[in-house]
KETIDREN-174846 format. One record per residue (C-alpha): residue in one letter; x, y, z. Coordinates in steps of 0.25 Angstrom, whole numbers. Last residue first. Layout:
KETIDREN-174846
<resn:A x:X y:Y z:Z>
...
end
This chain:
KETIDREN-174846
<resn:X x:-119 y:-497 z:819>
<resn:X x:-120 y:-481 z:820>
<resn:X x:-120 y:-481 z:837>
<resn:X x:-108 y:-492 z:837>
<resn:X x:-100 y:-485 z:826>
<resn:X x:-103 y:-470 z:834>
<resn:X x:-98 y:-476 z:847>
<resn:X x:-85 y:-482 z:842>
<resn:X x:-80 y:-468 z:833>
<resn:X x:-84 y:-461 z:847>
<resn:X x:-75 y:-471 z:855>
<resn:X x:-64 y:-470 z:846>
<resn:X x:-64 y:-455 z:843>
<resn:X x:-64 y:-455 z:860>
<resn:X x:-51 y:-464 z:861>
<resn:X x:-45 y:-457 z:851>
<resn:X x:-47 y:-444 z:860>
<resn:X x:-41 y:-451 z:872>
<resn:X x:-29 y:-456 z:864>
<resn:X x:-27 y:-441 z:858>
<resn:X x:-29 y:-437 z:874>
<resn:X x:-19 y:-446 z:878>
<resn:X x:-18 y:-458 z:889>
<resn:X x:-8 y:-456 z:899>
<resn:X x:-18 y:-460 z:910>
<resn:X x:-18 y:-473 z:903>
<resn:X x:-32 y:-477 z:899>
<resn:X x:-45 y:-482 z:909>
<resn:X x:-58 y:-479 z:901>
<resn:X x:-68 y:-487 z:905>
<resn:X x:-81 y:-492 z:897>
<resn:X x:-93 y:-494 z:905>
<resn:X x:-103 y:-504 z:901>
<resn:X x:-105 y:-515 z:909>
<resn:X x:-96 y:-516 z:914>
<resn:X x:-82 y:-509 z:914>
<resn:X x:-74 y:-507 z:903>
<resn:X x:-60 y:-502 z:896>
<resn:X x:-55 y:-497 z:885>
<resn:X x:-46 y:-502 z:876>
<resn:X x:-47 y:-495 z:862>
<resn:X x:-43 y:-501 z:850>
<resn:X x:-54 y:-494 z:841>
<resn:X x:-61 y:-506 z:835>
<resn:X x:-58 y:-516 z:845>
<resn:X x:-56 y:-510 z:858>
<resn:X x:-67 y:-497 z:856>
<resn:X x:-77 y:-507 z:850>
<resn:X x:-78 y:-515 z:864>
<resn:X x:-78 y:-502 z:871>
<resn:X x:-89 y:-498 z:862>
<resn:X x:-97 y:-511 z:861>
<resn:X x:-108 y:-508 z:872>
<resn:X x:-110 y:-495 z:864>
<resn:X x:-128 y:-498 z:863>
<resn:X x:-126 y:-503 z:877>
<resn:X x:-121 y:-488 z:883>
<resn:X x:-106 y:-487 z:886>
<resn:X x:-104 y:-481 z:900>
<resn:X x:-93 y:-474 z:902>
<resn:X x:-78 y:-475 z:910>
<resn:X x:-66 y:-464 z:911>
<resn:X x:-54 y:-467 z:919>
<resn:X x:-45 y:-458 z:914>
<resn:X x:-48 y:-446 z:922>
<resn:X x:-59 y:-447 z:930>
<resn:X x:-72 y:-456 z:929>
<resn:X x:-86 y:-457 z:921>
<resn:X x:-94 y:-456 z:908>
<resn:X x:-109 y:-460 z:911>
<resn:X x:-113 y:-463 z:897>
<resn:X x:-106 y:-464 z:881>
<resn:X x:-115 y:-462 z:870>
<resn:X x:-114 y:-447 z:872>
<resn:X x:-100 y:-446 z:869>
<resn:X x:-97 y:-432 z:875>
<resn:X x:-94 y:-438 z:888>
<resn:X x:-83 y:-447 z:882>
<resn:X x:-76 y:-435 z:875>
<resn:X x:-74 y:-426 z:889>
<resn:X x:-71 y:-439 z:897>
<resn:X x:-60 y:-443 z:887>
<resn:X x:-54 y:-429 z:888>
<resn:X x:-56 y:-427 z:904>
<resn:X x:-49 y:-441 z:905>
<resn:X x:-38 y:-436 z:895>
<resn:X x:-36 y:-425 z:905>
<resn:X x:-38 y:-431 z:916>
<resn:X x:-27 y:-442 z:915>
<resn:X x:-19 y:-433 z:909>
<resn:X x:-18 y:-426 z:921>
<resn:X x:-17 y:-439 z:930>
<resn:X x:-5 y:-442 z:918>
<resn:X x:5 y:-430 z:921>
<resn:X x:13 y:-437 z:914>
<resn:X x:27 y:-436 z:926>
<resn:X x:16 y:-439 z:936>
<resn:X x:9 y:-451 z:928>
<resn:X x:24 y:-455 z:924>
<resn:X x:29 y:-457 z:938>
<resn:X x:18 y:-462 z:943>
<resn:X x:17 y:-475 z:934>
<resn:X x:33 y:-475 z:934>
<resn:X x:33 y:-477 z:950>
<resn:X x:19 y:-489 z:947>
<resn:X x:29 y:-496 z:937>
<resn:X x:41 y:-496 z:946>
<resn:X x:33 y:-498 z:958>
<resn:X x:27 y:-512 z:951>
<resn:X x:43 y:-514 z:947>
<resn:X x:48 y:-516 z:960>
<resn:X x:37 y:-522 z:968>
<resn:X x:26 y:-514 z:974>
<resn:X x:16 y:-526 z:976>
<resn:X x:22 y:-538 z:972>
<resn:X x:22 y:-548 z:985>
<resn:X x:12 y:-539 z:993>
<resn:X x:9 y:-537 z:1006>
<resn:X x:-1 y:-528 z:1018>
<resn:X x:-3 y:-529 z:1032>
<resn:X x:10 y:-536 z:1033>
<resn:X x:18 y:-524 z:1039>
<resn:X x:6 y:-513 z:1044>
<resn:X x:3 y:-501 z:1037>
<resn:X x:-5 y:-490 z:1042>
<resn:X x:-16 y:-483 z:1038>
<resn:X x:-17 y:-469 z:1041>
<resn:X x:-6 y:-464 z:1031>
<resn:X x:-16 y:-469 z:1020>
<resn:X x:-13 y:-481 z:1010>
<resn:X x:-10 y:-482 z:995>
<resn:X x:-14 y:-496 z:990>
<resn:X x:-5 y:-502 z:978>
<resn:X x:-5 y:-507 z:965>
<resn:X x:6 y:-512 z:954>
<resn:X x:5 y:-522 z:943>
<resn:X x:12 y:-515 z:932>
<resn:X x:2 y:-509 z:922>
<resn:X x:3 y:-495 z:923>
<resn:X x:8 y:-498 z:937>
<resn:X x:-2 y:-488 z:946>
<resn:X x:-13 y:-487 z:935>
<resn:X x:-18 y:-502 z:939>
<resn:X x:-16 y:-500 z:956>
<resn:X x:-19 y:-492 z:965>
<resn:X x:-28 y:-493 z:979>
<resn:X x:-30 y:-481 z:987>
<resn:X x:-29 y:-482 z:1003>
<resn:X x:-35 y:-471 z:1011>
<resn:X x:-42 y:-463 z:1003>
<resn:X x:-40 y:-447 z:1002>
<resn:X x:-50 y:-439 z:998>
<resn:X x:-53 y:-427 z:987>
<resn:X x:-62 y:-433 z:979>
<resn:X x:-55 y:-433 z:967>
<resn:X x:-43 y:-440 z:973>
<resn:X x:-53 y:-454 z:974>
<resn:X x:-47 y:-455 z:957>
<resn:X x:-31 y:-458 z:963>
<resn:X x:-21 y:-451 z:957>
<resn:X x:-30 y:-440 z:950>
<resn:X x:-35 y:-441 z:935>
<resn:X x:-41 y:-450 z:935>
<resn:X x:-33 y:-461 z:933>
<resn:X x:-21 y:-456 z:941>
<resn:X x:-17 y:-469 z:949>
<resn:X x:-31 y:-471 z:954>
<resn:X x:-44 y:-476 z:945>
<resn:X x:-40 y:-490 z:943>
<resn:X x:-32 y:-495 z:958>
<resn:X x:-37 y:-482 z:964>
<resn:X x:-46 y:-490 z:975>
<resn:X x:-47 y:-478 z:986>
<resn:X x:-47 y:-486 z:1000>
<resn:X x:-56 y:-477 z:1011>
<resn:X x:-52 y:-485 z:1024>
<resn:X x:-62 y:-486 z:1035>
<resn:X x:-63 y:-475 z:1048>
<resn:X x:-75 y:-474 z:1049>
<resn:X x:-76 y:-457 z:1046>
<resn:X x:-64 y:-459 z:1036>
<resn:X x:-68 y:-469 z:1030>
<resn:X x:-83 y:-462 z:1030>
<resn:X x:-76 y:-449 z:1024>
<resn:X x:-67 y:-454 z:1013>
<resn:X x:-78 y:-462 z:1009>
<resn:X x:-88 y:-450 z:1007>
<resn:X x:-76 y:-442 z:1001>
<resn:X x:-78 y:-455 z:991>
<resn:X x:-90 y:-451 z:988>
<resn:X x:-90 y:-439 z:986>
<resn:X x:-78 y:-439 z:976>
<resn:X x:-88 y:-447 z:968>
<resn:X x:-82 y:-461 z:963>
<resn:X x:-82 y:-462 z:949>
<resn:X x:-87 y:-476 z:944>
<resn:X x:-78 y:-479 z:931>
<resn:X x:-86 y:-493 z:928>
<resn:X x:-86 y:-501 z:941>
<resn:X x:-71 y:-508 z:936>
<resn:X x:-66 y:-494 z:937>
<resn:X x:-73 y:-487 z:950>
<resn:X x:-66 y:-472 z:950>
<resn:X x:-63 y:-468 z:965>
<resn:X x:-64 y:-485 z:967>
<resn:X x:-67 y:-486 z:981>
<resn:X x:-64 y:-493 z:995>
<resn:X x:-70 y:-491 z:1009>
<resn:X x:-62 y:-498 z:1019>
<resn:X x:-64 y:-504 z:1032>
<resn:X x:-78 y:-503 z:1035>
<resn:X x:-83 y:-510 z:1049>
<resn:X x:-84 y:-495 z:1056>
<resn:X x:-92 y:-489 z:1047>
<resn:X x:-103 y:-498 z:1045>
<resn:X x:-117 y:-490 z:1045>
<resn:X x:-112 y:-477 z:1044>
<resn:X x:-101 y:-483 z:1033>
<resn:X x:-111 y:-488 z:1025>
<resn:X x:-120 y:-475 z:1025>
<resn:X x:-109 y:-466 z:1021>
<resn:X x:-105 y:-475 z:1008>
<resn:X x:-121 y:-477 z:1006>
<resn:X x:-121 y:-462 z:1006>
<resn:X x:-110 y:-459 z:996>
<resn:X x:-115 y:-468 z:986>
<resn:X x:-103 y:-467 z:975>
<resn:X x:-103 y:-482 z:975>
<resn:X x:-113 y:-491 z:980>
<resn:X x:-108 y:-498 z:992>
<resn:X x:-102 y:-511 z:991>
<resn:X x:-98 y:-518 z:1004>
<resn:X x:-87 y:-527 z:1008>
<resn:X x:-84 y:-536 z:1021>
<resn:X x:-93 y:-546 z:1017>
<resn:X x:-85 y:-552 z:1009>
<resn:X x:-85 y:-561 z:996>
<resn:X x:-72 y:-563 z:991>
<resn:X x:-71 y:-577 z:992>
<resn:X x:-84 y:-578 z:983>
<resn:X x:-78 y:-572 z:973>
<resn:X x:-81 y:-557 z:970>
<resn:X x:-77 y:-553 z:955>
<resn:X x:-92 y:-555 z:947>
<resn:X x:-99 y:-549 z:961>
<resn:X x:-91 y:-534 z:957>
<resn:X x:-92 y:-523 z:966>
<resn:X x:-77 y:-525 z:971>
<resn:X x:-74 y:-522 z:987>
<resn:X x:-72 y:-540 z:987>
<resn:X x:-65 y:-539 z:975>
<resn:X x:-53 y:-530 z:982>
<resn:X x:-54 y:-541 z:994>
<resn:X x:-52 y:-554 z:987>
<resn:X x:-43 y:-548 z:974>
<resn:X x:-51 y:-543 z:963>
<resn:X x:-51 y:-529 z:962>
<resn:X x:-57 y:-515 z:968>
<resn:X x:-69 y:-513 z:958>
<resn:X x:-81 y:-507 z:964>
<resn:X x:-94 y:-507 z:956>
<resn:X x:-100 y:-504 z:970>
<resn:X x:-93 y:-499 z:982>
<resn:X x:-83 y:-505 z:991>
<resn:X x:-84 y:-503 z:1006>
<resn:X x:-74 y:-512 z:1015>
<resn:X x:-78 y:-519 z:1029>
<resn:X x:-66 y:-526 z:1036>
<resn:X x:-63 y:-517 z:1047>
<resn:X x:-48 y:-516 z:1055>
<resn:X x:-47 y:-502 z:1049>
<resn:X x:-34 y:-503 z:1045>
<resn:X x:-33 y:-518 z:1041>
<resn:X x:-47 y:-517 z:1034>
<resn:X x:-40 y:-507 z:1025>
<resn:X x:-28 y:-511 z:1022>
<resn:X x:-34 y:-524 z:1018>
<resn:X x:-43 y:-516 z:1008>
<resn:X x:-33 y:-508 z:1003>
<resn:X x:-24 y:-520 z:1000>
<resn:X x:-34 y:-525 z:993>
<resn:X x:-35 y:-516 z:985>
<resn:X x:-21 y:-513 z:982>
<resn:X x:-23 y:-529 z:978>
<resn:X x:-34 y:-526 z:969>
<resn:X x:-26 y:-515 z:962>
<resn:X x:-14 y:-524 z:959>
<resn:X x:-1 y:-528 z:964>
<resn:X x:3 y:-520 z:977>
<resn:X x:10 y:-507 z:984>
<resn:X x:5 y:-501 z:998>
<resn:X x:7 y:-487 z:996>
<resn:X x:6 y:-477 z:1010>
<resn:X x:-2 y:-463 z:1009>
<resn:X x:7 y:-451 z:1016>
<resn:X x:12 y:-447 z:1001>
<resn:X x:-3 y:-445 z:995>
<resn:X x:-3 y:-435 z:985>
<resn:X x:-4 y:-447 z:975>
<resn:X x:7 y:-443 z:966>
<resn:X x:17 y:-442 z:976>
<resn:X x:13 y:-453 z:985>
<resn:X x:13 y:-462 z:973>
<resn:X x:29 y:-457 z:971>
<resn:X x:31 y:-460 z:986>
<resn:X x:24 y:-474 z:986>
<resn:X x:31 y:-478 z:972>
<resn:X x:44 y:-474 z:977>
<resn:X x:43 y:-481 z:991>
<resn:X x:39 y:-494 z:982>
<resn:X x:51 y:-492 z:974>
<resn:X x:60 y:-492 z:987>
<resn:X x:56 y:-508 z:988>
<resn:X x:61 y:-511 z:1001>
<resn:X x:59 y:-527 z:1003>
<resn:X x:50 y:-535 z:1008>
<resn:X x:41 y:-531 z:996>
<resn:X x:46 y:-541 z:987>
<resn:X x:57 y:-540 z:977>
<resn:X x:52 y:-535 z:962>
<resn:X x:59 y:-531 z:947>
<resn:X x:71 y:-526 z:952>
<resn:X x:81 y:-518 z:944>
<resn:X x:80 y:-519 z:930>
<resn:X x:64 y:-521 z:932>
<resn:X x:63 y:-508 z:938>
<resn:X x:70 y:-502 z:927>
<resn:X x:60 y:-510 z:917>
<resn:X x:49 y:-505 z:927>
<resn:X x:54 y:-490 z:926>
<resn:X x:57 y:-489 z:912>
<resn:X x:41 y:-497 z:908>
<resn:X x:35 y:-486 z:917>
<resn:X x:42 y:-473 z:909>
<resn:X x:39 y:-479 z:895>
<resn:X x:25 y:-480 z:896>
<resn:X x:21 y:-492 z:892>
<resn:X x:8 y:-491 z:894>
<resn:X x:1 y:-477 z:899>
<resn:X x:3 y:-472 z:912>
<resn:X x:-9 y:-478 z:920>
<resn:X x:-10 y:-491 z:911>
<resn:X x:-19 y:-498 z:924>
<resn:X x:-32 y:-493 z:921>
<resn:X x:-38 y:-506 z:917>
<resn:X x:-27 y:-510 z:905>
<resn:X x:-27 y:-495 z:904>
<resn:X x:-41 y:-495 z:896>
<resn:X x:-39 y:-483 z:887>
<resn:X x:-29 y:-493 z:879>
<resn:X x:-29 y:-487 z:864>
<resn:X x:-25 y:-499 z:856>
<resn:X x:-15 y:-502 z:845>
<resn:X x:-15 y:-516 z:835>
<resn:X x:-2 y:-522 z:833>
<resn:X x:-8 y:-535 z:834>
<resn:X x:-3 y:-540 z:845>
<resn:X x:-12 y:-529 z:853>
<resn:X x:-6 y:-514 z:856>
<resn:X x:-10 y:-505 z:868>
<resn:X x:-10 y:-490 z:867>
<resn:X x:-11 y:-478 z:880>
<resn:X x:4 y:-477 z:880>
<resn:X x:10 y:-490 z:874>
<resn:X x:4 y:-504 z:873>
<resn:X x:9 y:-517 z:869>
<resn:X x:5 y:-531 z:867>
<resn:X x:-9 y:-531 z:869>
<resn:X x:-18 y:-544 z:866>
<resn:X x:-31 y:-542 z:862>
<resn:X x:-44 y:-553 z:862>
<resn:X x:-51 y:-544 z:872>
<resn:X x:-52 y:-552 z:885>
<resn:X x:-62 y:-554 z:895>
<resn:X x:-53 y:-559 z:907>
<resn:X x:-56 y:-571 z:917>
<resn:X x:-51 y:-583 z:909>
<resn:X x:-40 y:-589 z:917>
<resn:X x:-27 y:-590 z:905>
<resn:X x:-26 y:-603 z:900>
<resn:X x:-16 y:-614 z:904>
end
């Protein structure tokens, strides 16, 4: 049986990784500023997560969620902690399209309204609804086709105001990358997304923060829609909340009540995913890593704006993207095989920068020396 062909793949095959390094069977060392898509969080390996899962593992590795699973209590407790947030309620899952989903559900069950406003060069997932609130034609089947979902032009406050003057009482949910990662490192402006806070409010529809990549600290704040001063009232998590063990989740509002069957899941919160997400926050307190996160991020971003080749820098924290004009359309592609640095992409032309939150500043500095040496062999050839 062969593998179902739906992945570009570079011809390498990683076998370890440590910190902010990944090694290949050959022995050969690479810097990993791509995060396997935003989800290394704490850095591989670390020490503290790989104790608390092989614990975990000692004692009970999964029993379904008709049972008391105190570890979920934990998590939620620990998550209301360091969000700020201890009156929210956590919904545990499986992946970020599946929080979203989730989200979504919640949603129209609350309001009783099936109408959801996405915005363009959203990415949410690719589960029936999450892809269906996603601005990408190529990922859309024909099943998930509704009528139930428009796309407004992101960032345009006006359209934002004028769609729900015209049709605020049939929209359910308005839902929004605070930094759009798929799109191309999109920032959403803390105006704008007061201006969904206030139409939800005003109409009663459910603003859903989708934090699955730019959340869990990334930017510098827990979740990146903290900039902007508002509360939503679901956020969706997910890659950064494991380090790499599938866990995600949807943290809900005191105003929207839970109801037994409303929502399920055979895996989510399971022993082990709560031991992996509990050392996850556990070491990004005890790291100080948000701090780091902007420090090394005000670093990268410092050095990358004084490269004059590069254009329209953007994001928070480490979760960094520019554009790469057409005569560099081989930089990140030289970056991976001459200077064994992953990084990571968005089309056309956008490369993204999505490292551990632990990553250093000597790593960050070799990172820039890399990319400068990379630049100048492309302009001299």
């Amino acid at each position: 049986m062969n593998l179902f062909d739906v992945y570009p793949l570079n011809d390498i095959t990683i076998v370890k990784a440590k910190g902010s390094y990944v090694w290949d069977d050959k022995g050969e060392q690479y810097l990993d500023l791509y995060g396997g898509h935003a989800v290394i969080s704490i850095g591989h390996t670390h020490p503290h997560w790989v104790k608390r899962i092989e614990e975990q593992l000692e004692k009970i590795a999964f029993y379904s969620n008709s049972i008391k699973i105190p570890l979920q209590t934990e998590l939620a407790t620990k998550l209301g902690q360091v969000f700020g947030k201890q009156d929210y309620q956590l919904f545990l899952c499986n992946s970020g399209a599946e929080a979203n989903e989730n989200a979504l559900k919640l949603a129209s069950f609350h309001t009783g309204r099936k109408k959801v406003i996405a915005f363009s060069k959203s990415f949410h997932g690719r589960t029936s609804l999450a892809v269906s609130v996603t601005d990408n034609k190529n990922y859309i089947a024909p099943v998930n086709e509704t009528e139930n979902v428009v796309f407004l032009p992101f960032n345009d406050e006006d359209a934002l105001t004028a769609y729900f003057n015209d049709h605020g009482n049939e929209i359910a949910a308005v839902i929004v990358e605070g930094i759009q990662g798929v799109g191309g490192i999109n920032v959403a402006e803390d105006g704008f997304l007061k201006a969904i806070r206030a139409n939800c409010t005003e109409h009663g529809a459910v603003y859903i923060a989708d934090s699955v990549q730019c959340g869990y600290g990334r930017s510098g704040k827990f979740f990146s829609h903290d900039f902007a001063g508002v509360s939503a009232d679901i956020y969706s998590m997910a890659k950064g909340m494991g380090n790499g063990f599938p866990v995600a989740g949807i943290i809900v509002a005191p105003h929207i009540k839970p109801k037994h069957f409303q929502l399920g899941t055979t895996f989510g919160g399971n022993h082990l995913a709560c031991a992996a997400a509990l050392a996850v926050l556990e070491i990004i307190e005890e790291e100080k890593l948000m701090g780091n996160a902007v420090m090394v991020g005000k670093y990268l971003k410092d050095e990358l704006e004084g490269i004059k080749a590069l254009k329209n820098l953007r994001g928070r924290g480490l979760m960094l993207g520019f554009d790469v004009p057409e005569n560099l359309k081989d930089l990140r592609k030289n970056l991976l095989w001459e200077q064994k640095i992953f990084t990571g992409e968005a089309k056309p032309s956008v490369i993204r920068l999505l490292p551990s939150l632990a990553l250093k500043r000597r790593d960050a500095e070799q990172f820039i020396d890399s990319l400068k040496e990379e630049i100048e062999k492309i302009q001299s050839a």
